[in-house]
C-alpha positions as CSV (number, residue, x, y, z in Angstrom):
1,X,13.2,26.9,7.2
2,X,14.1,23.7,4.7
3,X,16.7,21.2,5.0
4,X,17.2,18.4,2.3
5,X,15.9,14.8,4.1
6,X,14.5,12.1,2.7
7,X,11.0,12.0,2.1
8,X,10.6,15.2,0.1
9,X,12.1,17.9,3.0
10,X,12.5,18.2,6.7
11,X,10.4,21.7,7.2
12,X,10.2,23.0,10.5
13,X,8.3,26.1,12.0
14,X,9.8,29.4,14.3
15,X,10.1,27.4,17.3
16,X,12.7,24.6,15.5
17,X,10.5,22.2,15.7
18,X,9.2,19.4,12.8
19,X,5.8,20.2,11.6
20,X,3.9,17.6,9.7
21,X,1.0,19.2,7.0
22,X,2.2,22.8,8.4
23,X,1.4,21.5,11.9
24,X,3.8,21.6,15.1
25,X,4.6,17.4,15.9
26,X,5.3,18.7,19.7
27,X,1.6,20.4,19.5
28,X,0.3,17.0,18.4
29,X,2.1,14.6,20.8
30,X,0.5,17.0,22.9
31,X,-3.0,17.3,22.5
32,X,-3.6,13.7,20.9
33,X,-0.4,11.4,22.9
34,X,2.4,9.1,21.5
35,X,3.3,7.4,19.8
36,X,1.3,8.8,17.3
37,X,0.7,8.3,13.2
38,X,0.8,11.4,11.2
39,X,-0.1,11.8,8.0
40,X,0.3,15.1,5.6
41,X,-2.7,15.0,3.2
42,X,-1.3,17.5,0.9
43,X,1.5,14.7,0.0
44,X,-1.4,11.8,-1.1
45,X,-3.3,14.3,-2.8
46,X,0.0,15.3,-4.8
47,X,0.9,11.7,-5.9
48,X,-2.2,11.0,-7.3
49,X,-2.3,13.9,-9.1
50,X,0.7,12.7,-10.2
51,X,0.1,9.4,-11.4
52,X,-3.6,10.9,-13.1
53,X,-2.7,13.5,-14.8
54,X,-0.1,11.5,-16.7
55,X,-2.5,9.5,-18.5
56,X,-4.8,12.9,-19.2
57,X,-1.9,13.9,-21.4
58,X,-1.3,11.4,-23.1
59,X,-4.9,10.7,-23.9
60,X,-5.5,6.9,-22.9
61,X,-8.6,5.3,-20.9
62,X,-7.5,4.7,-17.6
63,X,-8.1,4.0,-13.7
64,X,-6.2,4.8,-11.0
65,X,-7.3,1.9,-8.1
66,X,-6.1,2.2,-4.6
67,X,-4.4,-0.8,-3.2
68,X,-5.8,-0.5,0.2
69,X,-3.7,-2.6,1.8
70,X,-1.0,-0.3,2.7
71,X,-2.9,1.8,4.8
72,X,-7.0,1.0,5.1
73,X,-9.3,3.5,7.0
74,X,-12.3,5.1,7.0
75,X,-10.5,8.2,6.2
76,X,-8.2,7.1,3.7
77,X,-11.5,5.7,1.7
78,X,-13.2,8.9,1.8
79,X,-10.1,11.1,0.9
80,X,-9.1,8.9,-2.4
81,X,-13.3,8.4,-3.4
82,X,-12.9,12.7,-3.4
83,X,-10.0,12.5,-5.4
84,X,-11.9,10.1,-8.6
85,X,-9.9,6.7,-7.2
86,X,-11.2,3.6,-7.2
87,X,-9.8,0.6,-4.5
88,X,-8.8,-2.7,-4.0
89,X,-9.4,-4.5,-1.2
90,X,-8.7,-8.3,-0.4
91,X,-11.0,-9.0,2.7
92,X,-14.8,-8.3,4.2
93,X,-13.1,-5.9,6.2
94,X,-11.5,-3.6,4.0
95,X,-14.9,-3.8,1.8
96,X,-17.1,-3.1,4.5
97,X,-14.1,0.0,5.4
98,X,-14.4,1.2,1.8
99,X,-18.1,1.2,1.3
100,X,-18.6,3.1,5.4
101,X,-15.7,5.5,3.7
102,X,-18.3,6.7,0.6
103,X,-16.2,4.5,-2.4
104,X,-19.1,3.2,-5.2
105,X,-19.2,0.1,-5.1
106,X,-18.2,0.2,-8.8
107,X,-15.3,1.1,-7.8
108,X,-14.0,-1.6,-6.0
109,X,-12.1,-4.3,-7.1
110,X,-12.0,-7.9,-4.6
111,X,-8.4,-9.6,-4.7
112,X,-6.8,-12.3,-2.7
113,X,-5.5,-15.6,-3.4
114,X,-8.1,-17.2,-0.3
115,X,-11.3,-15.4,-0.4
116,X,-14.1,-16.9,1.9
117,X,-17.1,-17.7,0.6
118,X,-18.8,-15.1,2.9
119,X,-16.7,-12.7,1.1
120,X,-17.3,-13.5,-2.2
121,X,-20.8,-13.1,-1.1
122,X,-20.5,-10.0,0.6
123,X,-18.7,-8.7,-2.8
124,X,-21.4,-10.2,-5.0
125,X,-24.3,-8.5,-3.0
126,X,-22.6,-5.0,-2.8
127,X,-22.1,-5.1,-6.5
128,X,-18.7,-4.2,-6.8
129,X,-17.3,-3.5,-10.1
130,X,-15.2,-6.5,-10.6
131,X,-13.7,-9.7,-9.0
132,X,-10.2,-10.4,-9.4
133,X,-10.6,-14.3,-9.9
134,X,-7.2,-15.9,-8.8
135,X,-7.6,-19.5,-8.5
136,X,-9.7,-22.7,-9.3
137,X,-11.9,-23.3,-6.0
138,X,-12.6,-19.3,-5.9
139,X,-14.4,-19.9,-9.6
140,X,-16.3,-22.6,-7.7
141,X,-17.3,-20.9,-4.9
142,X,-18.2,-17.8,-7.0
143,X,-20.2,-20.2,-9.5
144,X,-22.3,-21.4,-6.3
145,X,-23.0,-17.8,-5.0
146,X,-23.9,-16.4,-8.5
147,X,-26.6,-19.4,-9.3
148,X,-27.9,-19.6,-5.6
149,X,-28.7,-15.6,-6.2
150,X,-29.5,-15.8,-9.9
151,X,-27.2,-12.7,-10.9
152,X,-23.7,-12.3,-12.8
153,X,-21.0,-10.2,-12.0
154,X,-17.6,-9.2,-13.8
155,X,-14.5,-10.8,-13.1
156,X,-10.9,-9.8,-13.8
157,X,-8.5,-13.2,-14.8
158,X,-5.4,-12.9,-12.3
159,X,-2.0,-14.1,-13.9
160,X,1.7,-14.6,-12.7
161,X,3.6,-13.8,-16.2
162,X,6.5,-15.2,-14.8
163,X,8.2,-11.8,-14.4
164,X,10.4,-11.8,-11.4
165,X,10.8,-7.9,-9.9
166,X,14.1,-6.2,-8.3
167,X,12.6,-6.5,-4.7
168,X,12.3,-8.8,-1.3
169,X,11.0,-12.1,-1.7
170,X,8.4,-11.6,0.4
171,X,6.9,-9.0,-1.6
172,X,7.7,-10.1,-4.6
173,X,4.7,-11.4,-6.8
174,X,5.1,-12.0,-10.2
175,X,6.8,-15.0,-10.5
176,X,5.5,-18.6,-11.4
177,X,5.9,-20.1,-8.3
178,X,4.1,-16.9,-6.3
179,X,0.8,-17.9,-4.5
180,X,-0.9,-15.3,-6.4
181,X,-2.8,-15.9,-9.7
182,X,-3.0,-18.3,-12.4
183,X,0.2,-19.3,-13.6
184,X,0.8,-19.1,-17.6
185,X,4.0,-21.5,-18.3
186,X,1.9,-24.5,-17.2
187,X,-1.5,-23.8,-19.1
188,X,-3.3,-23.0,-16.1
189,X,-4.4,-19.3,-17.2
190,X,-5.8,-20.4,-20.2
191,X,-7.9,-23.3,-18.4
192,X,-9.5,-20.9,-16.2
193,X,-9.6,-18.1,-18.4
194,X,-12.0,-20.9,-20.6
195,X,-14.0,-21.8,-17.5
196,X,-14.7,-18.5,-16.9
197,X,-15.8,-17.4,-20.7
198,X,-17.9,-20.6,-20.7
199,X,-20.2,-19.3,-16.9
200,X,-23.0,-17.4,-18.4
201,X,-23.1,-16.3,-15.0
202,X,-19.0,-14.2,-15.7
203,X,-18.6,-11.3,-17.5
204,X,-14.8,-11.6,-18.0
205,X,-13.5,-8.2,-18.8
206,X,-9.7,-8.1,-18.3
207,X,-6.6,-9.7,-16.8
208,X,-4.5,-8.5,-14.3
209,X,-1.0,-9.4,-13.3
210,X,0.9,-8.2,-10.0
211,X,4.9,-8.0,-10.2
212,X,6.0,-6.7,-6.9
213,X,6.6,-4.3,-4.6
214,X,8.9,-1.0,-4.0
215,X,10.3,-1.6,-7.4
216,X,12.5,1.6,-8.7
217,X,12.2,0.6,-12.2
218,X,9.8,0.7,-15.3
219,X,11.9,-2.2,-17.1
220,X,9.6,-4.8,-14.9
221,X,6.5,-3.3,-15.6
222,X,7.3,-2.8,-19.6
223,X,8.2,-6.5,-19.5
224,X,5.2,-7.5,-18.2
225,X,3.1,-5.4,-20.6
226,X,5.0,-7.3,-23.2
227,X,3.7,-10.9,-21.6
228,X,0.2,-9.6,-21.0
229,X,-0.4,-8.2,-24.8
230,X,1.1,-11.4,-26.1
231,X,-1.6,-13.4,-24.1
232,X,-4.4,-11.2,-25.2
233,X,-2.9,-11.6,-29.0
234,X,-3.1,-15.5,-28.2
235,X,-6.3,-15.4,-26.3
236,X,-8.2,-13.4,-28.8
237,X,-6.8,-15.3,-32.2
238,X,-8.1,-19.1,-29.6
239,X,-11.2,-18.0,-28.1
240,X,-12.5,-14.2,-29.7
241,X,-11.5,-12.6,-26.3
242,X,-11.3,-8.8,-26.2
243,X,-10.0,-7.6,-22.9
244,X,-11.8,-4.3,-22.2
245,X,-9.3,-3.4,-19.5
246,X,-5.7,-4.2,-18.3
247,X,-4.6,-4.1,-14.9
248,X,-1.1,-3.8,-14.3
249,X,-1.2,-3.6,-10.8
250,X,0.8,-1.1,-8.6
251,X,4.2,-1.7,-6.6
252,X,5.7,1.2,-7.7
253,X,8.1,2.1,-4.9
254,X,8.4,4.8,-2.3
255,X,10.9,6.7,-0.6
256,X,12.7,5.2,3.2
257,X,16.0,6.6,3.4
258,X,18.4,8.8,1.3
259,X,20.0,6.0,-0.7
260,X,16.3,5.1,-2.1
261,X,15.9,7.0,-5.3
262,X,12.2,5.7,-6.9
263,X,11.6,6.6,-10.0
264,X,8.6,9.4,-10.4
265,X,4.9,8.7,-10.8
266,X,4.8,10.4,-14.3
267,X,7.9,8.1,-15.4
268,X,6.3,4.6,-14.4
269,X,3.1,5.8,-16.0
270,X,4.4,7.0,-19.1
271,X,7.0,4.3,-20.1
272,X,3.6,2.0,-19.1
273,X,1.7,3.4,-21.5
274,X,4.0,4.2,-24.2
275,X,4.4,0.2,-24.1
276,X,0.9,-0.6,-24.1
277,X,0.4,1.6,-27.4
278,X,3.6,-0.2,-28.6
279,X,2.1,-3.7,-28.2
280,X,-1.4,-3.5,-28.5
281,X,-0.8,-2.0,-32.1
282,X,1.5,-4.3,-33.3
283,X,-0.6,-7.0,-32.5
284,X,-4.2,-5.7,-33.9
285,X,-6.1,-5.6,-30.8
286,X,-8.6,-2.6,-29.5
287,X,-7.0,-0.6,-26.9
288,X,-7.9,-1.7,-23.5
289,X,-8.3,0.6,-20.4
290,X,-5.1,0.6,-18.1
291,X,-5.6,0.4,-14.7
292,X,-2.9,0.7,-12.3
293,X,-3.0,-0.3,-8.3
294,X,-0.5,2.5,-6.4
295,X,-1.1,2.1,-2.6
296,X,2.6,2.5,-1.1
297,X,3.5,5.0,-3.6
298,X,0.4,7.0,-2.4
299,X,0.9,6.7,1.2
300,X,4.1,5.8,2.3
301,X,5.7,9.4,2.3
302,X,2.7,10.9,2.8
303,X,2.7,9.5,6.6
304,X,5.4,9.6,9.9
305,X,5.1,8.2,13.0
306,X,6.2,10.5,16.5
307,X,7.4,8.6,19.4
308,X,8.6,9.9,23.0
309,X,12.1,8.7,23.7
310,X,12.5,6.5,27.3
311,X,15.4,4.8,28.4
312,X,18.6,4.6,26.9
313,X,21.6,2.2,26.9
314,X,24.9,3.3,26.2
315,X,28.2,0.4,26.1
316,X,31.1,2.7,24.7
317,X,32.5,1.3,21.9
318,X,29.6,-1.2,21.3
319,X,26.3,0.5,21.3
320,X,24.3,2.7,21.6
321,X,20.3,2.1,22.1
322,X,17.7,4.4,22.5
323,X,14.3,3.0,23.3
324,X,11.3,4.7,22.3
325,X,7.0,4.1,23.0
326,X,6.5,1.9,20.3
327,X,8.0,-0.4,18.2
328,X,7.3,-3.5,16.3
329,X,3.7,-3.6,17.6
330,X,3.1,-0.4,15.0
331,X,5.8,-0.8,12.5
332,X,6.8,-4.6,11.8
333,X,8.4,-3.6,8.7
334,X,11.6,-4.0,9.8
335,X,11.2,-7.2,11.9
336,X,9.9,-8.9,8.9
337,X,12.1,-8.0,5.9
338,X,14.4,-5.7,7.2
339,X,13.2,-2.2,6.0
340,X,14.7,0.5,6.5
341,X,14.4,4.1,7.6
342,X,15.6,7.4,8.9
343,X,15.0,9.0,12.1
344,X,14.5,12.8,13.5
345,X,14.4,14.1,16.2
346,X,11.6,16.2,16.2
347,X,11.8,18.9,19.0
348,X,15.4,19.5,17.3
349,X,15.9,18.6,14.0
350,X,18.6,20.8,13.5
351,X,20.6,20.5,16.1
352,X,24.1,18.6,15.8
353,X,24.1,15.6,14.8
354,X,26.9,13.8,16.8
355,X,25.9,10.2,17.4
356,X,25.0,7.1,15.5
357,X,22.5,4.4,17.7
358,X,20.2,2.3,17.1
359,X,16.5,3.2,17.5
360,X,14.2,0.0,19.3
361,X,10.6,-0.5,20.6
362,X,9.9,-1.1,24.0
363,X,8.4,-5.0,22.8
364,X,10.3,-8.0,24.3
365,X,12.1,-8.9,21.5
366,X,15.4,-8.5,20.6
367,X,14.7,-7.9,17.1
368,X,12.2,-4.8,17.9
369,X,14.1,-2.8,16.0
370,X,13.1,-0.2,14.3
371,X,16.0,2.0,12.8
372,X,19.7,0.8,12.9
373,X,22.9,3.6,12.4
374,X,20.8,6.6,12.9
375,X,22.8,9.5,12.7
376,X,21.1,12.0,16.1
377,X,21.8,14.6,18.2
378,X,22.7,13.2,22.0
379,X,18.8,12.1,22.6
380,X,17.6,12.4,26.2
381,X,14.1,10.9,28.1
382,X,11.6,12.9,26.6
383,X,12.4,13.9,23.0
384,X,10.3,13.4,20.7
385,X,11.8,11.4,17.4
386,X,10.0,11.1,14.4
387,X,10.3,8.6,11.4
388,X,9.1,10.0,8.1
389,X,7.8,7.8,5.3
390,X,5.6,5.2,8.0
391,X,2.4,5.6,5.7
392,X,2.3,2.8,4.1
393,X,2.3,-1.1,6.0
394,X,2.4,0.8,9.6
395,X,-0.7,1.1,10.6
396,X,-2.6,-1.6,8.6
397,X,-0.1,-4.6,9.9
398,X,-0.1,-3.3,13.7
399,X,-0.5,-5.3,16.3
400,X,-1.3,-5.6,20.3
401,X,1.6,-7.6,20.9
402,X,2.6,-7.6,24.8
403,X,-1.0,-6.3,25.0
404,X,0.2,-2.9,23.8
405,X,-2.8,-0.6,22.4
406,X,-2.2,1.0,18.7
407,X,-1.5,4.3,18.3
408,X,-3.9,6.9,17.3
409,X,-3.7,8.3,13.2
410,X,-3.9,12.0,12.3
411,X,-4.6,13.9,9.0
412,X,-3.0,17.1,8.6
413,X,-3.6,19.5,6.0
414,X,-2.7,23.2,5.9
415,X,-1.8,23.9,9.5
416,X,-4.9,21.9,10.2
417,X,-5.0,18.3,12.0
418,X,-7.9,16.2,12.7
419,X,-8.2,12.9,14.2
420,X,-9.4,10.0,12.1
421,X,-8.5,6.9,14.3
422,X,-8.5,7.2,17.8
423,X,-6.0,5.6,20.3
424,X,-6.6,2.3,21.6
425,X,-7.5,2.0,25.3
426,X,-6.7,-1.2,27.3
427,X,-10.6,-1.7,27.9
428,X,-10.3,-1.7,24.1
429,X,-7.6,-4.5,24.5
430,X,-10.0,-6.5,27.0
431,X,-13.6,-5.9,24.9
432,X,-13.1,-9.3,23.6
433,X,-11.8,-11.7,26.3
434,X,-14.8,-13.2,28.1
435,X,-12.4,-15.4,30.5
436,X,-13.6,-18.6,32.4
């Protein structure tokens, strides 16, 4: 049986229940505990497809590049290197994640707007593909590592065109004042862009540029193709530079809650491209390779997270809470910009729904909150409730806040599940305190 939800549909097996990748949620709260992340594989797998075979048809040299900060794990890196992705990753960690997960090193793209010198190095002597160069003292640090190893590598010249997306501030990127990347308006892309041609130790093979997050549109993305082909125009008539590549980054948004409507993978791609063509003609250049940097719109969807219900509180005619397992500690989305979501309830999900409360964590703070006005059935100790579309920024931003373990993440595929990150264990939480 199917009912229209968010997040594609709400299927559920003979016994009523939600299942997740064809698999029964109560079977997995079950055999693996809650709260507990679950993720349907089928669902990734899908929107990649998506977003790849929409530059096969129309023809174009292309890469589709991970952005592995919505959800990094061993797992993840190994499913998307299967799949023909490459990744970006924007610490030692989620290198040394993507290399243990199988991804070629040439396949792997460094960002971040403070990389360590230990990172650079660590990038430099795996021989990733590229380094997204993003500021003036990253240049110098990679310009010490390169000549104290006698080697080059290829770098990738991060911009902020300027372009302001539809989104939160806090995940918006592409503006001039944004912490990310060399800004244009003031002169300081073409200065590094310079030093960089100039390091015989710098193979410079593209630019890159970053607008945002969960943006529903194309018009931000066509805009800043429109910036990035005029710079190339301006940078190859001033200095002979040919980009070989152009990186366009990702942000393309994902689906939370009814009201979101994102616009498919095969749209953003396709008015992308169309654009590039557009541009890159009219101004005389050789057509670059367009690379693009999905990670929310990969995962978000794909992943929901199953908590056990606890206590409730109940004030008629002011509110109605109902606590769960978790909380902020595994989804500080909406602590920190006020995301939202939906709710199910999983052993149930068709049952009346008769009352509107608010869902919260069982953190000490008042604003552990984690889905306001959700429309349930009369929840009791025990249910299990589910929140679809948790894939992306869950996981990978968790914390042990009141020295609460993280959960344990799932992959289910076909009626199948496996376990690719156990649960925490409070001799985990202790491993590291040595005490007096």
């Amino acid at each position: 049986m199917k009912l229209a939800n968010l997040s594609d549909e709400v299927v559920t097996n003979e016994a009523g229940h939600l299942t997740i990748g064809g698999v029964d949620a109560l079977k997995l709260i079950a055999k693996y505990g809650s709260p507990l992340i679950v993720y349907d594989v089928t669902k990734i797998k899908n929107q990649i497809n998506h977003f790849k075979q929409a530059f096969i048809e129309a023809g174009v040299p292309y890469r589709v590049t991970y952005a592995s900060k919505a959800f990094s794990a061993v797992a993840m890196y190994q499913l998307i290197t299967n799949e023909g992705l490459g990744c970006d990753v924007v610490s030692g960690g989620e290198l040394v994640a993507a290399l243990k997960g199988g991804m070629p090193a040439e396949r792997i793209e460094f960002h971040g707007n403070n990389k360590l010198p230990i990172e650079l190095e660590m990038a430099v002597d795996a021989k990733i593909g590229c380094i997204v160069v993003d500021n003036f003292q990253e240049i110098a640090y990679l310009d010490k590592i390169l000549k104290e190893k006698n080697t080059k590598i290829a770098v990738v010249l991060r911009v902020a065109p300027g372009i302001e997306a539809e989104t939160h501030k806090y995940i918006s990127t592409g503006q001039e004042n944004s912490k990310f990347g060399f800004d244009v308006h003031s002169g300081q892309a073409k200065k590094a862009l310079k030093m960089l041609l100039d390091n015989p130790r710098m193979n410079v093979v593209g630019v890159h540029c970053h607008i945002g997050s969960q943006i529903f549109a194309a018009k931000g993305f066509v805009m800043a193709v429109d910036k990035m082909v005029s710079l190339l125009k301006e940078w190859n008539d001033e200095f002979d530079f040919s980009a070989k590549l152009l990186n366009l980054g990702g942000g393309f948004g994902a689906r939370y809650v009814d009201s979101d409507e994102p616009l498919p993978a095969e749209d953003f791609v396709e008015q992308i491209i169309a654009e590039v063509k557009k541009k890159i003609t009219e101004a005389n250049l050789v057509f670059p390779e367009i690379w693009i940097e999905p990670g929310r719109s990969l995962a978000a969807e794909a992943g929901s997270t199953l908590y056990t219900v606890g206590s409730r509180k109940d004030v008629e005619g002011v509110c109605h809470f109902v606590a769960v397992d978790g909380g902020m500690g595994d989804n500080i989305r909406p602590a920190l910009y006020q995301a939202k979501y939906d709710a199910i309830l999983a052993n149930k999900p068709n049952a009346l729904k008769e009352q509107i409360v608010t869902v919260v964590g069982k953190y000490c703070e008042s604003g552990d909150i984690l889905v306001k006005d959700a429309l349930l059935p009369i929840t009791h100790s025990g249910d299990i409730l589910a929140i679809p579309s948790t894939g992306a920024y869950g996981y990978t931003m968790a914390s042990n806040y009141n020295r609460n373990p993280r959960p344990a993440v799932v992959f289910c595929e076909n009626g199948e599940d496996k376990l690719v990150i156990r649960r925490e264990t409070y001799e985990d939480l202790l491993s590291y305190d040595i005490g007096l």
